[in-house]
N, C-alpha and C positions, 0 to 999 in steps of 0.2 A: 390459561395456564402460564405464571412464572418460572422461568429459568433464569439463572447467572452467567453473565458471562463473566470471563475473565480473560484482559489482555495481556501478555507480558513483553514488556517494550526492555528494549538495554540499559534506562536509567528508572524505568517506573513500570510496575505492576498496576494495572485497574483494573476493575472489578465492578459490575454491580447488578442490579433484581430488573429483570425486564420485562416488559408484558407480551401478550402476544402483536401488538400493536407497533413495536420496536420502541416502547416509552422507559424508560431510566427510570425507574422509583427509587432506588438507594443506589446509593455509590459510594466506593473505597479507593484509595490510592496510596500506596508505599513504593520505597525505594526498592529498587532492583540488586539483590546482594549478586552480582553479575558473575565472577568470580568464584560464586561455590552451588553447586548442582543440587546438592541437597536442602541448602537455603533457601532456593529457590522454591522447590516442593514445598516447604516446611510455610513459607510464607503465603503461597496461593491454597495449601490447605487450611490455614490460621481466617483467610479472609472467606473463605466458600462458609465456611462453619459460623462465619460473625453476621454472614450475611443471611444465611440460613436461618440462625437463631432469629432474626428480626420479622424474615420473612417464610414462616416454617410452611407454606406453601407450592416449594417450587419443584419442579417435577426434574430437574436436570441441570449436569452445571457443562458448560462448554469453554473451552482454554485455549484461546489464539495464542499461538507461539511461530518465533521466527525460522525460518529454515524448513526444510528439507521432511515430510511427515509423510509417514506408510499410509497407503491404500485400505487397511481399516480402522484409520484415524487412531491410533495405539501406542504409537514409536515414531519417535524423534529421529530419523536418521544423522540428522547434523545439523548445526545453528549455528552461524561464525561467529557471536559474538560472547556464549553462553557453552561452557565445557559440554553439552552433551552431544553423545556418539552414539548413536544405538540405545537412544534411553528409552526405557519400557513407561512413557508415563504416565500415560493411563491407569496399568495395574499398579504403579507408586500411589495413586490419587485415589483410587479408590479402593485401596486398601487403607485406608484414612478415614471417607469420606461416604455416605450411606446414599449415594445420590447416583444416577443415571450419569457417567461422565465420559464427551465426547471431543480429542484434541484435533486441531483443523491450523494450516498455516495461518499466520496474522493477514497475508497481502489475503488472502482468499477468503475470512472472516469478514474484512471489511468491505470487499465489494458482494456479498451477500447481503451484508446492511443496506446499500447501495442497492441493489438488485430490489433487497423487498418492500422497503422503506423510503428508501432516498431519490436520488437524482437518474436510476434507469429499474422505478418500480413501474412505467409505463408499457416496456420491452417486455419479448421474451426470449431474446440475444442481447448481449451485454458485455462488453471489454474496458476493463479499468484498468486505469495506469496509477499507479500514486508515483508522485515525483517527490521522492521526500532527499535524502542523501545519496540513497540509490533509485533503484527504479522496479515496485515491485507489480504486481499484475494480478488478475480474476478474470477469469473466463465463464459465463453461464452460456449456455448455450439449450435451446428449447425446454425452457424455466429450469435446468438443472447446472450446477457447479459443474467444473470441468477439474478433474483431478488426474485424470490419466491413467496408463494400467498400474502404476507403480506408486499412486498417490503425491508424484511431486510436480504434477504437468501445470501450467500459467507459468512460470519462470519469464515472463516475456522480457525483464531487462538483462537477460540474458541470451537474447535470439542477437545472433551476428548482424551489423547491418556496413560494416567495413571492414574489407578482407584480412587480416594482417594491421588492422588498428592499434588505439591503444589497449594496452595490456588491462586486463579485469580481474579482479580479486577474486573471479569465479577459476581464475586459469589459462582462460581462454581470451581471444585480442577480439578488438574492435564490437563488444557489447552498448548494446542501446541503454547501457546504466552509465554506460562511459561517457557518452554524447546528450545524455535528457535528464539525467540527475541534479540535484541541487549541488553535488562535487562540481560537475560539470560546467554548472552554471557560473559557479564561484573561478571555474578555468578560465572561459572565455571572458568572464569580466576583468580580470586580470591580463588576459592578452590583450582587451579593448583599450586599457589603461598602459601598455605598452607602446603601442601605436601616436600614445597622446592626443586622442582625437579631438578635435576643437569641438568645445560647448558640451563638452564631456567634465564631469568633477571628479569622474573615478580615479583619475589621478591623484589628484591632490587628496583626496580622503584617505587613500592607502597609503602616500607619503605621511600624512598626518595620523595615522593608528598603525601603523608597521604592515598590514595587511588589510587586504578586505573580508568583511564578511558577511554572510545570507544576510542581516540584517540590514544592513551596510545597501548592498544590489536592490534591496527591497525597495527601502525609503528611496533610493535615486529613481527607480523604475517607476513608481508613484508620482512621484516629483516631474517625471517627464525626459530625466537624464538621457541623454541621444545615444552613450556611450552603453548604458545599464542596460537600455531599449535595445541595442543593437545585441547585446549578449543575450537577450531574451529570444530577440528573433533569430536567432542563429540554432537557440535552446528549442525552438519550436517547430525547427524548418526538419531537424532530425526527428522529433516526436513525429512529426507529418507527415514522413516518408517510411517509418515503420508504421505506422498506424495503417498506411497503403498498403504495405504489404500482408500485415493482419489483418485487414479486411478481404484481401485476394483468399484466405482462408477461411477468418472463420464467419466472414459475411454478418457483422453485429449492428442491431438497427441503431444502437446507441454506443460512444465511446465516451467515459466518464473517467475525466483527469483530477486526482485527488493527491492529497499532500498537501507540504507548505508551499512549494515554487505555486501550484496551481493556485493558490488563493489570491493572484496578480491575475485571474480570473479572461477578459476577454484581450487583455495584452499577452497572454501566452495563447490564447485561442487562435486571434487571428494568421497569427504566422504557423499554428497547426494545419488550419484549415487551406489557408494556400498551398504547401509542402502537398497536403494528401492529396488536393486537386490536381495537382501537378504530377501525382507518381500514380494514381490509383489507375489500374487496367481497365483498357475497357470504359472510360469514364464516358457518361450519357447515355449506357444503353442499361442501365439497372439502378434504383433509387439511392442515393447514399445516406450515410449514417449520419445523427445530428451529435455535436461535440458539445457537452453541459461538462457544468465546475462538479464536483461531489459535493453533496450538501450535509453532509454526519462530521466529517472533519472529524474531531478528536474523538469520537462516541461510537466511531462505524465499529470498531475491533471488535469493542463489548456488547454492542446491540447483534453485530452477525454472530460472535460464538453462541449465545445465547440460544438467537435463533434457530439456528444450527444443532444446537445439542438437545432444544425442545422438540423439533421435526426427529431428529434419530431418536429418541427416544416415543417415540407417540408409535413409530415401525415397530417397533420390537413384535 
């Protein structure tokens, strides 16, 4: 059986027909009218319907969205970067739309992908981190999603890991979005380049573009920059100490780091995997978890809603 998924990211909507295999057979992509709420609807209902048409087989459509979503995947409680408050969006969608239709957060879409398909379809415990500008999270736990009594549980870049830290966009100080994000990253490499470290270039590239940027930390970290490297491991050493203490919890045989910082792949591992060595309880008297990159990268969103929305549908 075919389902659709649909992602909806803060500059771009995707969309596309998926098998039960997690395989891609069409795909859609538009701008994100960010800005207006009901555009928003108007456009993931424009593309479920184009893709439907193509592919009049599919038994369900599923729609990753950012933020904060009710316990029976229905309502949007809050998305910071897209006006919705309390949005019904499920019954907007399929008051549209003649399909089976199921909304799931984005971070918790893609590590589903992840989970079925990808880089911890081995497990049957699984803790994802994506490191993208913030820091979002998936929890499976004994092959099921973790969603909480309230539908909003994995939040993990927002578990405390510094008392009174920095301030977080969530409200609340010293968040592990604050310390493992790619914002983050862009910090420390910027304080690295304050220091002037010798055989460091982060210097001078940021006198020479006004600022630094991901792009910028990337190509130096590649390059071997001691200055870019040492912001990496700094970026790792905090991942590796919350990863310790989520694992003091939810004991996952696999922990799968996704995003763009991750795709610097065993340069952001190593300094994970020292950190959690170094903080995990109890260490040598019970097996630990192995750290893999995410292998779905830009496709995990579309391939988990999907999947997602073809299993709740198949319950009914």
């Amino acid at each position: 059986m075919q389902a659709i998924g649909i992602d909806i990211g803060g500059t771009k909507i995707a969309g596309g027909v998926v098998t039960e295999l997690g395989e891609i057979v069409a795909e859609e992509r538009v701008p994100t009218p960010a800005g207006d709420a009901g555009a928003i609807v108007d456009a993931v209902v424009a593309m479920v319907k184009g893709l439907q048409a193509r592919h009049p087989g599919v038994v369900a459509a599923g729609v990753a969205a950012p933020g904060f979503i009710d316990a029976s995947q229905s309502v949007v409680y809050y998305t910071p970067n897209i006006p919705w408050r309390n949005e019904p969006l499920r019954a907007r969608l399929s008051e549209q739309l003649d399909l089976h239709i199921t909304i799931d957060n984005d971070a918790n879409a893609a590590g589903w992908a992840e989970f079925r398909f990808g880089a911890g379809r081995l497990a049957s415990d699984m803790t994802m981190l994506t490191i993208g500008t913030g820091v979002g999270g998936a929890v499976v736990a004994q092959d099921r999603l973790l969603r909480g009594g309230f539908g909003t549980g994995g939040e993990l870049g927002h578990m405390r890991i510094v008392p009174d830290g920095l301030p977080c966009g969530c409200g609340a100080r010293g968040c592990i979005e604050q310390y493992g994000s790619g914002r983050a990253l862009l910090r420390m490499a910027g304080e690295v380049a304050d220091l002037g470290g010798v055989g460091s270039a982060l210097a001078a590239v940021r006198a020479e573009k006004g600022e630094l940027t991901g792009h910028d930390v990337a190509a130096l970290m590649q390059a071997g920059d001691a200055g870019a490297l040492e912001a990496l491991r700094q970026l790792g050493t905090w991942l590796g100490q919350a990863a310790a203490s989520l694992a003091a919890i939810l004991d996952p045989q696999v922990f799968v780091f996704g995003g763009g910082v991750a795709q610097s792949g065993e340069l952001l591992l190593a300094p994970v995997r020292k950190a959690f060595h170094e903080h995990l309880p109890a260490r040598g008297f019970h097996p630990e978890p192995d750290f893999v990159i995410a292998e779905l990268v830009n496709d995990a969103g579309v391939v988990g809603a999907a999947d997602l929305a073809r299993l709740h549908a198949s319950t009914r």
